[in-house]
The first five atom37 places (N, CA, C, CB, O) and aatype in JSON, in Angstrom:
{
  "aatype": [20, 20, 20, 20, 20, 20, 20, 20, 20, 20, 20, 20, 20, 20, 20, 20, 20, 20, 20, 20, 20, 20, 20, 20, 20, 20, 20, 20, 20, 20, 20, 20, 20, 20, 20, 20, 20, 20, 20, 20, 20, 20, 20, 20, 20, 20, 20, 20, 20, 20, 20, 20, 20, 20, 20, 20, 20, 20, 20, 20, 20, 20, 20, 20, 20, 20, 20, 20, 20, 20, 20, 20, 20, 20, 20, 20, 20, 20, 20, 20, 20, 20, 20, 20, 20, 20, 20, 20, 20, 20, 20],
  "atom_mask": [
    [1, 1, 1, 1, 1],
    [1, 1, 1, 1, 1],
    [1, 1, 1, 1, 1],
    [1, 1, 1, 1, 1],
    [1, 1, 1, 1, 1],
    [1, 1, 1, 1, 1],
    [1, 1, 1, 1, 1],
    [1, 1, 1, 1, 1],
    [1, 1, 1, 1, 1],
    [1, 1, 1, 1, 1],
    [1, 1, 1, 1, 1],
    [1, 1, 1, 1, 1],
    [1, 1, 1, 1, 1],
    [1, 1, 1, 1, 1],
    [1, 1, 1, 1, 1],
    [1, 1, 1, 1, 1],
    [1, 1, 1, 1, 1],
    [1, 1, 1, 1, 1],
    [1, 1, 1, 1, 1],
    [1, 1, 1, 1, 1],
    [1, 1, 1, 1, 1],
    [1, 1, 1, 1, 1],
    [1, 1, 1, 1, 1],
    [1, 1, 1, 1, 1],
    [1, 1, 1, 1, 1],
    [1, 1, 1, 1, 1],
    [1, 1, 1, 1, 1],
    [1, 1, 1, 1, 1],
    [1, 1, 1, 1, 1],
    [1, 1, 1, 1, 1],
    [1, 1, 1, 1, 1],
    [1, 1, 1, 1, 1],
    [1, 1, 1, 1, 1],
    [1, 1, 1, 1, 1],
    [1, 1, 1, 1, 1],
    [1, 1, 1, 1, 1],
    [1, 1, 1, 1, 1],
    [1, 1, 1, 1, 1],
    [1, 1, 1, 1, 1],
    [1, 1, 1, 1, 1],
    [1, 1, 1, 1, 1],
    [1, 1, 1, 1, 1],
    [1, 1, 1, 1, 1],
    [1, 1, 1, 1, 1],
    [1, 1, 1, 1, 1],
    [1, 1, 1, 1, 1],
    [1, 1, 1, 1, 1],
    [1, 1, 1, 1, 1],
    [1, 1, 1, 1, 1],
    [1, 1, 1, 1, 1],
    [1, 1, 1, 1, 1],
    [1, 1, 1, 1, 1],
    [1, 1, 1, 1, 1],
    [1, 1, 1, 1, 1],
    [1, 1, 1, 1, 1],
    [1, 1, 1, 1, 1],
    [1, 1, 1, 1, 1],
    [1, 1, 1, 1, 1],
    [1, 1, 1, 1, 1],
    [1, 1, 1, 1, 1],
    [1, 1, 1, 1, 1],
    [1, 1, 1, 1, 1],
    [1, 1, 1, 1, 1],
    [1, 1, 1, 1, 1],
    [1, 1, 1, 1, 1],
    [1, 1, 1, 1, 1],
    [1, 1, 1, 1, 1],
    [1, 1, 1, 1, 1],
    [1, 1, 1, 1, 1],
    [1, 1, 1, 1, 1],
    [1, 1, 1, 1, 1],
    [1, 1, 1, 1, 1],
    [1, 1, 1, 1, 1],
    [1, 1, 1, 1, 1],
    [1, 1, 1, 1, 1],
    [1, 1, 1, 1, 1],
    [1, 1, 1, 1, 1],
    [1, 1, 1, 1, 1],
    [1, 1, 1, 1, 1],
    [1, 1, 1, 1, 1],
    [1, 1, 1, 1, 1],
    [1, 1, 1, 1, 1],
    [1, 1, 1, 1, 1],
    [1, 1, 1, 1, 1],
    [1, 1, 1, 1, 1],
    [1, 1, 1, 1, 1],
    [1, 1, 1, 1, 1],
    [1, 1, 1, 1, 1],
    [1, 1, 1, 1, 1],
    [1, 1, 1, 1, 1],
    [1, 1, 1, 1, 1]
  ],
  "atom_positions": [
    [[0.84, -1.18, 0.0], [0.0, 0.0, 0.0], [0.88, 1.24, 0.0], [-0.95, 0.0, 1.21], [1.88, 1.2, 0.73]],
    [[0.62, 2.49, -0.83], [1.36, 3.09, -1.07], [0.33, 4.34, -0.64], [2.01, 2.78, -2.33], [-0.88, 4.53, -0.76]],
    [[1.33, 5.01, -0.12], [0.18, 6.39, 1.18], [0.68, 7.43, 0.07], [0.94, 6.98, 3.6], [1.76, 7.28, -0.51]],
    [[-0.32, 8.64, -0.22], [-0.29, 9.64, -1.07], [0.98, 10.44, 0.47], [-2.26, 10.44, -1.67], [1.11, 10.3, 1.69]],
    [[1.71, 11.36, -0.85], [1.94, 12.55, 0.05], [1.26, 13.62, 0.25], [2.85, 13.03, -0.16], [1.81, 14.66, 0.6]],
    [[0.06, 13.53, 0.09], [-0.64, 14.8, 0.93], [-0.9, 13.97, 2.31], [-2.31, 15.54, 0.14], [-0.73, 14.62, 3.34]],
    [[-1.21, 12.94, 2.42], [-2.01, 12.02, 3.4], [-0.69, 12.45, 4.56], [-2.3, 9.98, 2.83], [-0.85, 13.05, 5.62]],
    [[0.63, 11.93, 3.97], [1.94, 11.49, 4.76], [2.54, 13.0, 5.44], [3.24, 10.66, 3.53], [3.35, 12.94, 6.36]],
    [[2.15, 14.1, 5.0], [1.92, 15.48, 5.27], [1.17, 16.05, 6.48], [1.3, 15.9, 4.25], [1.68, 16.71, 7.39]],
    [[-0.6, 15.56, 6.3], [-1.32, 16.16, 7.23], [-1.2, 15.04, 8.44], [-2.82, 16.54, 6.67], [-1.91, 15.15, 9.43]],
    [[-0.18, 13.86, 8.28], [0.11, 13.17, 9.55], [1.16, 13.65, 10.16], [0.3, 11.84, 9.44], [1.4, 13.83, 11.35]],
    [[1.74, 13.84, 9.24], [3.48, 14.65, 10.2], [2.92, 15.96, 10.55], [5.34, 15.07, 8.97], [3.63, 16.19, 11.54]],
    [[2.24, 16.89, 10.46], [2.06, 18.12, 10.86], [1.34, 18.03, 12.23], [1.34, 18.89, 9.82], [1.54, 18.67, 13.26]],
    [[0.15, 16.72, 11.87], [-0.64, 16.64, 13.03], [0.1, 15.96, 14.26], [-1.9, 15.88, 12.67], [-0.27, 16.14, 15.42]],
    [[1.03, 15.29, 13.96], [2.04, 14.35, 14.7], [3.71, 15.28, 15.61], [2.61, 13.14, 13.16], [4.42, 15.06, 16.6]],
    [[3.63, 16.19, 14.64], [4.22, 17.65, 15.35], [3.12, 18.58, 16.02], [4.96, 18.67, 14.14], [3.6, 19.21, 16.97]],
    [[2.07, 18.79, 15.86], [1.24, 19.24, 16.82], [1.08, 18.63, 18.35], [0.12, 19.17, 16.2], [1.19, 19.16, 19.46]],
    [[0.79, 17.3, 17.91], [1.12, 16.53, 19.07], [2.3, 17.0, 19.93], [1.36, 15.2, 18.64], [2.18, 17.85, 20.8]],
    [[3.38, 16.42, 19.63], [4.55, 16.67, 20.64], [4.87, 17.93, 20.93], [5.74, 16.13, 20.24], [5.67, 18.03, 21.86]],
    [[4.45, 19.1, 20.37], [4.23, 20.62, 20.5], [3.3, 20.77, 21.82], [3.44, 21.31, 19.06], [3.67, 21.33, 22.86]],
    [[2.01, 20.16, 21.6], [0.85, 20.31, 23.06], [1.49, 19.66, 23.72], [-0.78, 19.76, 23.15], [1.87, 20.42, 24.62]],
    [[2.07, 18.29, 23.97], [2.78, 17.71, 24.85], [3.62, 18.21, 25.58], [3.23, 16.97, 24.47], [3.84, 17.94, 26.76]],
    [[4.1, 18.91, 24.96], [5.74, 19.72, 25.32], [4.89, 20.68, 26.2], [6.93, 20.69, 23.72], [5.1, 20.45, 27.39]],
    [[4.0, 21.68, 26.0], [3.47, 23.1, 26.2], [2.79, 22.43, 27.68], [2.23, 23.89, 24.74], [3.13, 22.72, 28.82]],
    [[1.7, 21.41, 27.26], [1.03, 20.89, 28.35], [1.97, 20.51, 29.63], [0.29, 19.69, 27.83], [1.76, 21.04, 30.73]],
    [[3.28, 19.35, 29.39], [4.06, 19.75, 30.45], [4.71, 20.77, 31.27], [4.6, 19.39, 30.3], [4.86, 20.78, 32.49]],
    [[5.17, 21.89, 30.14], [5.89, 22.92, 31.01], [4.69, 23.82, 31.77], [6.96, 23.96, 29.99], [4.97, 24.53, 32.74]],
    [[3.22, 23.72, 31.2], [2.36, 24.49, 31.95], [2.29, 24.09, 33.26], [1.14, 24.52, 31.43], [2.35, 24.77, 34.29]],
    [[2.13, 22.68, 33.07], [2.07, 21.96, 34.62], [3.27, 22.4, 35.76], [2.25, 20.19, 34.4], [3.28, 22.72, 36.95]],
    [[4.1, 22.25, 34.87], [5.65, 22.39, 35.86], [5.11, 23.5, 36.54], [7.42, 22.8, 35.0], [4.66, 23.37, 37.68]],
    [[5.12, 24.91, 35.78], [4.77, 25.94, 35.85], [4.11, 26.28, 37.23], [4.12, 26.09, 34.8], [4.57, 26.99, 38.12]],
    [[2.71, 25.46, 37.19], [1.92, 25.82, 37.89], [2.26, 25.21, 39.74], [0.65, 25.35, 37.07], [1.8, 25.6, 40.82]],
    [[3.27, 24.12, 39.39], [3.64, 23.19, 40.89], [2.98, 21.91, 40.78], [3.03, 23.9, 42.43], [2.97, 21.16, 41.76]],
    [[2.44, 21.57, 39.7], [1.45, 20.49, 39.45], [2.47, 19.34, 39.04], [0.24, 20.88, 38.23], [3.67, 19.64, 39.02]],
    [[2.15, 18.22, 38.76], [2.85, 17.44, 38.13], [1.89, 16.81, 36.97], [3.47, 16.5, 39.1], [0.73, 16.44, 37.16]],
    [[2.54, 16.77, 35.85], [1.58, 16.37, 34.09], [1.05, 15.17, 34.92], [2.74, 15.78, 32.1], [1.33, 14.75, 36.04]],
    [[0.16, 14.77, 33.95], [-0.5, 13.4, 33.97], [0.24, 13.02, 32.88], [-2.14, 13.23, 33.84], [0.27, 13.37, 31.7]],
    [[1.05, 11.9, 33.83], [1.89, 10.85, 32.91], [1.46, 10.32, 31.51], [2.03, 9.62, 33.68], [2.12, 10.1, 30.5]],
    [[0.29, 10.22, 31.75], [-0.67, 9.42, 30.68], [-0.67, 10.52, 29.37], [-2.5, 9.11, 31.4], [0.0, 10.38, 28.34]],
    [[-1.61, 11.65, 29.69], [-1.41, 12.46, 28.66], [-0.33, 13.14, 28.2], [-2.06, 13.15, 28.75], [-0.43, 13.83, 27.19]],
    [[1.0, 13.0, 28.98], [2.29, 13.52, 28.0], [2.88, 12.75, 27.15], [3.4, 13.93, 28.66], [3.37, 12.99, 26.05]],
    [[2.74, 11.43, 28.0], [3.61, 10.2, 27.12], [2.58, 9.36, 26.11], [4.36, 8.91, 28.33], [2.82, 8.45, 25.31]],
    [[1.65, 9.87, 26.39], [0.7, 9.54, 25.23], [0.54, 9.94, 24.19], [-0.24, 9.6, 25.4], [0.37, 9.41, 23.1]],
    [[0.63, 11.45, 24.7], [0.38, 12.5, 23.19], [1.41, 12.52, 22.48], [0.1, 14.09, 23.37], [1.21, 12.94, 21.34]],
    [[2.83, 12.13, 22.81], [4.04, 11.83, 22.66], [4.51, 10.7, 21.4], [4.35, 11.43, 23.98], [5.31, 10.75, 20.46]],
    [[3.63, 9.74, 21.88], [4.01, 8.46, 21.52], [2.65, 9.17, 20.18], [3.8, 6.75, 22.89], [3.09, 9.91, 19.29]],
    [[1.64, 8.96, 20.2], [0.55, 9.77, 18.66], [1.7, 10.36, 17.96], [-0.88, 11.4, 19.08], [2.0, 9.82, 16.89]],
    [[2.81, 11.92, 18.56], [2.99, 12.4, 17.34], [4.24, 11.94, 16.78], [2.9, 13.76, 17.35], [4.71, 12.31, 15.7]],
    [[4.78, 11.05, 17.63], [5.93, 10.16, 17.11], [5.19, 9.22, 16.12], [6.76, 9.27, 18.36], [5.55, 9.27, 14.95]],
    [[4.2, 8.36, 16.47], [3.77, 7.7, 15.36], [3.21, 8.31, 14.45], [3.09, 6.86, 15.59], [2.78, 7.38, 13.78]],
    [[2.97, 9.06, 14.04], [2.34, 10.41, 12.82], [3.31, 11.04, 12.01], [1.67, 11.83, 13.56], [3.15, 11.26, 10.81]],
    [[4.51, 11.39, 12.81], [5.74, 11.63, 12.2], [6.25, 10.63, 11.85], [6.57, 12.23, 12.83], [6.91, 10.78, 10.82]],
    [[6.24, 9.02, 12.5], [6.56, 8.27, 11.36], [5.73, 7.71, 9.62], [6.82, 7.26, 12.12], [6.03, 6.98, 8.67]],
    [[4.75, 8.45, 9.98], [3.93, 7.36, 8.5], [4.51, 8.84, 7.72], [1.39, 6.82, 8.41], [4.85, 8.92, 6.54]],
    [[4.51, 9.74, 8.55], [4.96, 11.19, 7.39], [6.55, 10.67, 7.04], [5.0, 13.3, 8.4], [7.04, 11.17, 6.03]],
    [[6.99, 10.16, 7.45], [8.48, 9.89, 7.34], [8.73, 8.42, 6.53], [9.15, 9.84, 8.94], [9.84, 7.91, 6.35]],
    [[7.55, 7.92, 6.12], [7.71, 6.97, 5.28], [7.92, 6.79, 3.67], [6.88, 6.47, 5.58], [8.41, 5.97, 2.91]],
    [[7.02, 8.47, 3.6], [6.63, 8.65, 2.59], [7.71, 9.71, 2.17], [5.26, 8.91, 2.6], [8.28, 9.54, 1.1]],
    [[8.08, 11.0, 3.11], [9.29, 11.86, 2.95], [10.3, 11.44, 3.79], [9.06, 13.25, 3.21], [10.48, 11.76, 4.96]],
    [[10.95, 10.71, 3.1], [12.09, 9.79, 4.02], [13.61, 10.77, 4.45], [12.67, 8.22, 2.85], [14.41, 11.27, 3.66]],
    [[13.63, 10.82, 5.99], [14.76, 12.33, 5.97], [15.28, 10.6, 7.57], [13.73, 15.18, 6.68], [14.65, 10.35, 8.6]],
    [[16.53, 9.91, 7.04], [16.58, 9.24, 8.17], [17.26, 9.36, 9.75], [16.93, 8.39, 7.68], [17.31, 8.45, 10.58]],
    [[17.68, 10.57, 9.87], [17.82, 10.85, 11.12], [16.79, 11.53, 11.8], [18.83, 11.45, 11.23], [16.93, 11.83, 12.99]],
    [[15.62, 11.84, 11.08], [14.37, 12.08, 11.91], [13.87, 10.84, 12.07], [13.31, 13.0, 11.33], [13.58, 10.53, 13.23]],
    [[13.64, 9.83, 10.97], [12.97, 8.45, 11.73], [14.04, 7.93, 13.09], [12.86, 6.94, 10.36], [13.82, 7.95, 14.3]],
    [[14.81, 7.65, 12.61], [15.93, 7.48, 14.46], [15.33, 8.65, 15.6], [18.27, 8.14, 14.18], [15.07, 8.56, 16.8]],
    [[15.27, 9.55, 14.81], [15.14, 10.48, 16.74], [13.51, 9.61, 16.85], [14.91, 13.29, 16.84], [13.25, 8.79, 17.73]],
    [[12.51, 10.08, 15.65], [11.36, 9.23, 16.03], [11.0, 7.93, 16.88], [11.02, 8.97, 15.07], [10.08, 7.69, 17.66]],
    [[12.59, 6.8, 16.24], [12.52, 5.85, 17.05], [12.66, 5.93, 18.76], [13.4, 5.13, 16.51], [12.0, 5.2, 19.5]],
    [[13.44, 6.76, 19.16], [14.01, 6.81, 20.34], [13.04, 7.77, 21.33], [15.49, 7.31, 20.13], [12.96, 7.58, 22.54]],
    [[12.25, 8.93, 20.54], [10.83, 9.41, 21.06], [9.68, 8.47, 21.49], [10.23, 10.2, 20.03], [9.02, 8.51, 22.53]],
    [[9.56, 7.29, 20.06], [9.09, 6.7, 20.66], [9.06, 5.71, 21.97], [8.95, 6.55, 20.03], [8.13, 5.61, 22.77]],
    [[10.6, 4.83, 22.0], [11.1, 4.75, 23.13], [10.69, 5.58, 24.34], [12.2, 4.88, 22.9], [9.7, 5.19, 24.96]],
    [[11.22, 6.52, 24.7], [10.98, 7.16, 25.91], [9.67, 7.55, 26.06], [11.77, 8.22, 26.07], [9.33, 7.97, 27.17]],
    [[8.69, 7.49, 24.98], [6.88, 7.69, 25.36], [6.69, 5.99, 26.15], [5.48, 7.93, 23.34], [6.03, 6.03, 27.19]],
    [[7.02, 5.04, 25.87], [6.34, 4.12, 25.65], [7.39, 3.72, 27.64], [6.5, 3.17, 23.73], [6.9, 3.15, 28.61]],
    [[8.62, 4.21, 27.53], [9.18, 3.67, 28.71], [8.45, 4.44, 29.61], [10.71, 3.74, 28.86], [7.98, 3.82, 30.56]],
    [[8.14, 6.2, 29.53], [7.07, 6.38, 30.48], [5.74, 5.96, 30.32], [6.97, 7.55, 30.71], [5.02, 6.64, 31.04]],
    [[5.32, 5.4, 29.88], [3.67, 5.14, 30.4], [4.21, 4.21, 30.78], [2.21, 4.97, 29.53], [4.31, 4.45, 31.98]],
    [[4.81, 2.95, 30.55], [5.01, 1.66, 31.25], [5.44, 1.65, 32.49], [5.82, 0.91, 30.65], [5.15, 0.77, 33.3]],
    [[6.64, 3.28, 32.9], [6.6, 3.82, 34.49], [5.61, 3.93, 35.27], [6.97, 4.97, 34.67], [5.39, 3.47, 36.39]],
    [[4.81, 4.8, 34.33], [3.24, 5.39, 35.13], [2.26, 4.16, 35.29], [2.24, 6.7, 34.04], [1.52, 4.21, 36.27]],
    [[2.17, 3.12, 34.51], [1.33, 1.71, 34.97], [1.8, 1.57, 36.27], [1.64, 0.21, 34.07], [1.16, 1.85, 37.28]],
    [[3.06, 1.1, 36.21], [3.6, 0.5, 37.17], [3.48, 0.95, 38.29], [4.61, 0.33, 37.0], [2.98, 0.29, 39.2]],
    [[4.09, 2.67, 38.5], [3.34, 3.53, 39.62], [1.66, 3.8, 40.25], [3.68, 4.69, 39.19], [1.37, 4.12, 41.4]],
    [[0.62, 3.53, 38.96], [-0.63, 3.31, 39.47], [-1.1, 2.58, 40.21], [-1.2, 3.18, 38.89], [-1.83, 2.83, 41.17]],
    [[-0.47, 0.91, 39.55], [-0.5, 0.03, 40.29], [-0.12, -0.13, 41.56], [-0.14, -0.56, 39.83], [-0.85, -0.82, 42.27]],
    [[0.96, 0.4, 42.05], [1.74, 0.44, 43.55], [1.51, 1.23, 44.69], [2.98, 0.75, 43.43], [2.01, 1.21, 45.81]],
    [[-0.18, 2.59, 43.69], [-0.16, 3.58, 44.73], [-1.64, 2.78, 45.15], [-0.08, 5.48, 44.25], [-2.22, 2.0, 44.4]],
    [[-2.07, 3.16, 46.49], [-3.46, 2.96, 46.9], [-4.5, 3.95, 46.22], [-3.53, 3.12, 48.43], [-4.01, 5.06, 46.02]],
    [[-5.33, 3.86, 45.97], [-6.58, 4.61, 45.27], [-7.54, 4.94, 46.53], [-7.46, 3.53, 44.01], [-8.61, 5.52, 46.36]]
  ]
}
């Protein structure tokens, strides 16, 4: 299956939007004394890493798919932190 580049476009833009709110949404939190919800940083994280990759399939630049890989990495190692911490706290 072969993805148009307009398609591979409005995913990488939307997939940089992502990690843009991610980014913004954390430092607001910092900001405020709050701490992010794990879930929605490393979530929204891991969306625009995968968005930037289908855009990166199609406009192939390969040291952005590597950082992509390793974004994705560190989305996926924090939520698997934050499970683990849900699990261990009392509710």
């Amino acid at each position: 299956m072969t993805l148009s580049p307009l398609f591979a476009n409005i995913c990488g833009f939307i997939g940089m939007a992502c990690i843009i709110v991610a980014y913004g949404y954390t430092t607001r939190e910092n900001g405020n004394g709050r701490r992010p919800n794990p879930f929605v940083q490393h979530g929204t994280n891991l969306a625009g890493a995968a968005l930037l990759t289908v855009s990166l399939m199609v406009n192939l630049n390969p040291a952005s798919l590597v950082l992509e890989g390793f974004w994705s990495a560190i989305a996926i190692w924090g939520l698997a932190k934050a499970l683990r911490e849900r699990k261990r706290s009392p509710s």
